[in-house]
N, C-alpha and C positions, 0 to 999 in steps of 0.2 A: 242385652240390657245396656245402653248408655253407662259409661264409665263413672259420671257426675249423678244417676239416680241409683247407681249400685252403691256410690260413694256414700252418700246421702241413707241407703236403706240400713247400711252397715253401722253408719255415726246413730242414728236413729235405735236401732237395734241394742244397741252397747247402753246409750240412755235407758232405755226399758230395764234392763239388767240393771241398772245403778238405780233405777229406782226401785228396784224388786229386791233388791240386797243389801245395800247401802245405807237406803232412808228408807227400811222397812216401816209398814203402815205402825205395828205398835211402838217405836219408837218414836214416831210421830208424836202419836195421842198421849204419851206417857209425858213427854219432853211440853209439849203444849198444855196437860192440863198444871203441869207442876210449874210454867213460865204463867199462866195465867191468875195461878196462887199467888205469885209472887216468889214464888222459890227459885231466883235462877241458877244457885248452884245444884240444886237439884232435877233441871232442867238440863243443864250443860251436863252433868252424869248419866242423867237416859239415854244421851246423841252422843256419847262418848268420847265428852272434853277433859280433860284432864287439864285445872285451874290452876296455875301457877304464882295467883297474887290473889292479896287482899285488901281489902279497904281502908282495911287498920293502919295497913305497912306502907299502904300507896300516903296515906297521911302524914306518916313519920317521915316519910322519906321527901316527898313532892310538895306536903304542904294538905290542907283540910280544902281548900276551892279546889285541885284537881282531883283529889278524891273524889268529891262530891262529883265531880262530871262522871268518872272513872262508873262508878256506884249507878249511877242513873245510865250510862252504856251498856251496863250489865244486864240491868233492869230491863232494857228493850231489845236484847239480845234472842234471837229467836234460833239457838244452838243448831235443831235440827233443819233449817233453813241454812243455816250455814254449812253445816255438811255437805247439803245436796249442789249447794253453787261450785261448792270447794274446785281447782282445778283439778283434772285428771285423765288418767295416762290407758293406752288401751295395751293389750285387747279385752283385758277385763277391766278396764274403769275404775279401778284405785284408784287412792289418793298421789297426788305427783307428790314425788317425795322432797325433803327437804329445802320445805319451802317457806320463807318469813314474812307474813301476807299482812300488810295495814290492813287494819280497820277503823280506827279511829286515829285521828293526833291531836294532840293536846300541847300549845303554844304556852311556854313560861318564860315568865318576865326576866331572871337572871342564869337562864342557860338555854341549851338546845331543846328541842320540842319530844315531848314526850310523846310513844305510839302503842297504842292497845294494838297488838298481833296476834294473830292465829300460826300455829306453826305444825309442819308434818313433818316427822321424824326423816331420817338419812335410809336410805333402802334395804340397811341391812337389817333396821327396827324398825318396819312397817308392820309387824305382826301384832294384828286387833286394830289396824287402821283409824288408830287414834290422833286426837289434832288437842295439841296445847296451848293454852290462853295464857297469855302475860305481856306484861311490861316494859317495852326498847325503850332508854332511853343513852345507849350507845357504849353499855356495856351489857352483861349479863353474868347470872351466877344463876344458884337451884340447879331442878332436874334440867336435863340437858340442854345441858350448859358448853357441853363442846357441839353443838349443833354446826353445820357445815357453815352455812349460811344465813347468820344472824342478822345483817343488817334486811329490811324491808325492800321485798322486790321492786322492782318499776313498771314489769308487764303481768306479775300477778298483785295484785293491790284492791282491795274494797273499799277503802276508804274514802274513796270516789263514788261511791256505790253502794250506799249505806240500804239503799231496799233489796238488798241481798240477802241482809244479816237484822235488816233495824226493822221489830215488827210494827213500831209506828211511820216506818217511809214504807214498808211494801207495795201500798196502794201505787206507786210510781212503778212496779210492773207491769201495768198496763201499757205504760207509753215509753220505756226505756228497755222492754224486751226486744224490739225489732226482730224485723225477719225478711228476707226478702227470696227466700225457696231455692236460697243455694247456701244458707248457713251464716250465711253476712246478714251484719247490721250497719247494712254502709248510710240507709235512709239516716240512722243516727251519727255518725262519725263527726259532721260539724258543728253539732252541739254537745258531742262528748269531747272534742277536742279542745272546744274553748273552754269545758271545764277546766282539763289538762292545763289548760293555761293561766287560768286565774287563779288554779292552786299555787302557781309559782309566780303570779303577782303580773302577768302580763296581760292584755287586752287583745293584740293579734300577734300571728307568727305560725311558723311550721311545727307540725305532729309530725312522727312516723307512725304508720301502720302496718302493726306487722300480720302477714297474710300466709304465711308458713316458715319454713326451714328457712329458705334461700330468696323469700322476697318480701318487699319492703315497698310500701308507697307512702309520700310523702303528701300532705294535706297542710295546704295553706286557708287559715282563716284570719279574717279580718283584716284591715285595709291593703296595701297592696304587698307584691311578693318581694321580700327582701332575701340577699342570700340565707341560707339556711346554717346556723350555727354548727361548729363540727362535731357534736352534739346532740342530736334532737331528742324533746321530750317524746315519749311512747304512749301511744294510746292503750291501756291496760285491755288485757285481752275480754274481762267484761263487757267492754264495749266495743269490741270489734266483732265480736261475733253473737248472732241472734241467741237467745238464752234456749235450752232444751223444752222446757215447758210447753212454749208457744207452739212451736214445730211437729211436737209431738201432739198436742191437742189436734193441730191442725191437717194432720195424718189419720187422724181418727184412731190411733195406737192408742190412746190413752184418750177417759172420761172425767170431767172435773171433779168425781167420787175419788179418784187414785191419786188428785193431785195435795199440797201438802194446804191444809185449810186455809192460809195467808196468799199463797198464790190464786187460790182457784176462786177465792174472792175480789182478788184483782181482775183474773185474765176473764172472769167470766162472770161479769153483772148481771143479779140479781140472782143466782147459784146459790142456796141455803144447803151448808153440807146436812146430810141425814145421817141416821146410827148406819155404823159400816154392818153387813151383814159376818157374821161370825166366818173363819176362814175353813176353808175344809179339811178334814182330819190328813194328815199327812200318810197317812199310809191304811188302807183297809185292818179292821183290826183281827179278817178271819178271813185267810187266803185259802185257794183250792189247788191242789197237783194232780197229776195227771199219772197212777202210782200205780203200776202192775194190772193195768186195766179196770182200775178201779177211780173216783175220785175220791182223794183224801182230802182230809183239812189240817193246816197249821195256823196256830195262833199262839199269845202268848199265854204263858201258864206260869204263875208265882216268879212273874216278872221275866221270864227266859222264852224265848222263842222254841215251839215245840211240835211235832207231832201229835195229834190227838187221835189216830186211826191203827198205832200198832202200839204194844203192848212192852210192860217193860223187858220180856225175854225175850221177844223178837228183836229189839234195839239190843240187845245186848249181845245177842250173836251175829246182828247184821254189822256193831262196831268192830267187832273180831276178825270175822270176814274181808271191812275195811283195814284191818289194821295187815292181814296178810294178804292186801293186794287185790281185795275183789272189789266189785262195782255196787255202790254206794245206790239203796233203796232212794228212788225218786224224790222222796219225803224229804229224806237227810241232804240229798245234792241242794234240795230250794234252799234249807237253812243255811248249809254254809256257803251258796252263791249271795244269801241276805248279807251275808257277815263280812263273805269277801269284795264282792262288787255289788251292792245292791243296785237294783233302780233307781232311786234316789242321790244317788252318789254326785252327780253334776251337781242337786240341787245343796248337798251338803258342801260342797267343794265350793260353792258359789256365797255361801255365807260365810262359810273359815274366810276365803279369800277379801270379804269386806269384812271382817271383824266380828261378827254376830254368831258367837259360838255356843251362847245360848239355843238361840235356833236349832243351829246344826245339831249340837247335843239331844237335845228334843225330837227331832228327828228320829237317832239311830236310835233312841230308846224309844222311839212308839215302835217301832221295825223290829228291833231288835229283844228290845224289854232292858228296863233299868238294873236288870241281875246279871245281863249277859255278858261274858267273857270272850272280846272280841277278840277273832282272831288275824293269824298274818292275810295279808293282801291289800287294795289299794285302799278300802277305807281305812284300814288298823295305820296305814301310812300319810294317809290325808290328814286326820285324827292329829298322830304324831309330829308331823311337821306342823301344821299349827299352834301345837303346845312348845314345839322351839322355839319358833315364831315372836310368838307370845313370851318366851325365856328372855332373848335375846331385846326386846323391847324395856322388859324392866330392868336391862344392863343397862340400857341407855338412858333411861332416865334415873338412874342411879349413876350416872357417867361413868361406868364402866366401860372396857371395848367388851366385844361380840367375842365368845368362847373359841378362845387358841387363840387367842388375838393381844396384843399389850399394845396401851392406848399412844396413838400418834405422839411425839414431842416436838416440838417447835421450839426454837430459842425466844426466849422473852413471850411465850404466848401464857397467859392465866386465865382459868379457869373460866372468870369471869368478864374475860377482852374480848372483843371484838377483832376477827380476824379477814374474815371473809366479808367482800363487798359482795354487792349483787351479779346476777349471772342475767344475760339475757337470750 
């Protein structure tokens, strides 16, 4: 196979995964009907935003006209569309961490400009791959507040690209996904660049484009080429590269049933989504073994995963047996391979690791049963480490360090300073 279509099956591949775990379908439907209510902090809660401001405060503090914008940004915030743009890191497609992403800014008369951002935790608090909403205006304070990197990135940024995030621009997916079957969107570059330019008040001049690690091209738009500043503004990586959706429709990997409803009305005119068909039961509710030449059955029984084919004396001397060292009735091996590795275990691994531990939880207990007393092995540790995870998260937005840890110092740095510029 060609280097650049393995490349391509593997980048493809990782997408289907982020959208199978990431921007699960009922987070969708849940995040969307409660954004169509009108509810968007109950919107940005289903897609697992954690809001860090309020309307009230943006008032007190900024004044009642940038509230009001602040309020109506909110309002057309389409949370779980913002998830799925979100940037991200392989080989399983998390959220890149620690990252201070515009999305919106808001220009004021007697100071610096104010930015609605999205933010993702530092790597050691990615646990439940949550993303926090609040307010730069060149300091910060609240939950994490020692965040690495607070000012607003330059190659990650929305705010240039509001039909990422705004469910009234979406409809512009149609024409600013680009693709061109090797992952670029270069067909767009010279009209994403002169945005790049007008945001910072110019008409022509040079962009950088950055194309990976170690390379960089440089895109002159409008009138002719003057040296390039030592400096160059950055074409943000939403525009440099074709958006997944597109690609993936276009692979046939994915039907515009799977896609998120905002999108698949865009990319694919006159597509009426229909009721999703119910998802299938995660696990058989009545398995067969293969049990001293005979076939048995397990299933669950008053919540615990069980034998139903031997008898309570037989399990009680075949426990015995196990316990001085003999070999374990076929029956009993299926349950504790349930408990210890099941088959399902990638698929629960797969949701600890984006966050949705709902899901997973659900899982081992259709498998297992909600009574069950899980024991050691790689789920009892997958389990476990996600519940760290998840510990070590609400350290951090409690601004605490991570356990064994005492938090960095810095001379002259507060709580609520700005320390850290952008990284690119």
């Amino acid at each position: 196979m060609p280097t650049e279509t393995a490349h391509e099956d593997s980048r493809l591949s990782l997408w289907l995964r982020v959208r199978k775990y990431a921007v699960p379908a009922p987070m969708i439907e849940t995040a969307t009907a409660r954004r169509q209510a009108g509810d968007w902090a109950g919107a940005c809660a289903a897609a697992g935003l954690d809001v860090d401001l309020s309307p009230r405060s943006v008032a007190r503090t900024h004044g009642r006209e940038l509230a009001a914008r602040v309020r109506a940004d909110l309002r057309r915030l389409a949370p779980d569309l913002l998830r799925w743009h979100m940037p991200r890191v392989g080989p399983d497609g998390v959220l890149r961490p620690g990252l201070t992403i515009p999305l919106a800014r808001y220009d004021t008369a007697d100071g610096p400009p104010v930015h609605l951002v999205a933010r993702t935790p530092p790597a050691w608090a990615d646990g439940g791959q949550r993303i926090s909403l609040a307010l730069w205006d060149g300091t910060w304070a609240g939950p994490g507040a020692r965040h690495p990197h607070r000012h607003p990135h330059r190659r990650f940024r929305l705010d240039l690209h509001r039909h990422l995030w705004d469910a009234e621009r979406s409809a512009e997916l149609r024409t600013r996904s680009g693709a061109d079957g090797l992952g670029c969107a270069a067909d767009r570059w010279a009209e994403e660049a002169a945005l790049v330019l007008r945001d910072e008040g110019r008409t022509a001049g040079a962009v950088a484009v950055r194309l990976g690690a170690r390379r960089r091209l440089v895109l002159h738009v409008g009138g002719d080429s003057p040296p390039p500043p030592p400096v160059l503004p950055l074409l943000p990586d939403a525009a440099t590269w074709a958006l997944p959706d597109r690609e993936l429709l276009r692979a046939g990997l994915i039907g515009p049933g799977a896609l998120h409803p905002l999108v698949a009305a865009a990319l694919v005119p006159g597509y009426e989504a229909g009721t999703r068909p119910p998802p299938p039961d995660p696990v058989e509710q009545l398995r067969l073994v293969d049990c001293r030449g005979a076939r048995h059955r397990i299933a669950l029984v008053d919540g615990v995963l069980a034998p139903l084919d031997h008898g309570p004396a037989e399990l009680h001397r075949e426990s015995l047996l196990t316990a001085l060292g003999g070999t374990p009735l076929p029956c009993l091996r299926a349950i504790d391979t349930a408990h210890r590795r099941p088959d399902c275990l990638p698929e629960v691994r797969g949701r600890l690791d984006h966050g949705d531990t709902a899901a997973a939880v659900a899982l081992v207990e259709a498998l297992l049963g909600p009574g069950a007393s899980l024991r050691d092995g790689e789920l009892a540790t997958a389990l476990r480490s996600a519940s760290t995870r998840r510990t070590a998260h609400a350290l951090y937005r409690a601004n605490l360090p991570p356990p064994g840890r005492a938090l960095p110092t810095r001379p002259g740095l507060r709580s609520g300073a700005s320390s850290a510029g952008p990284s690119t």
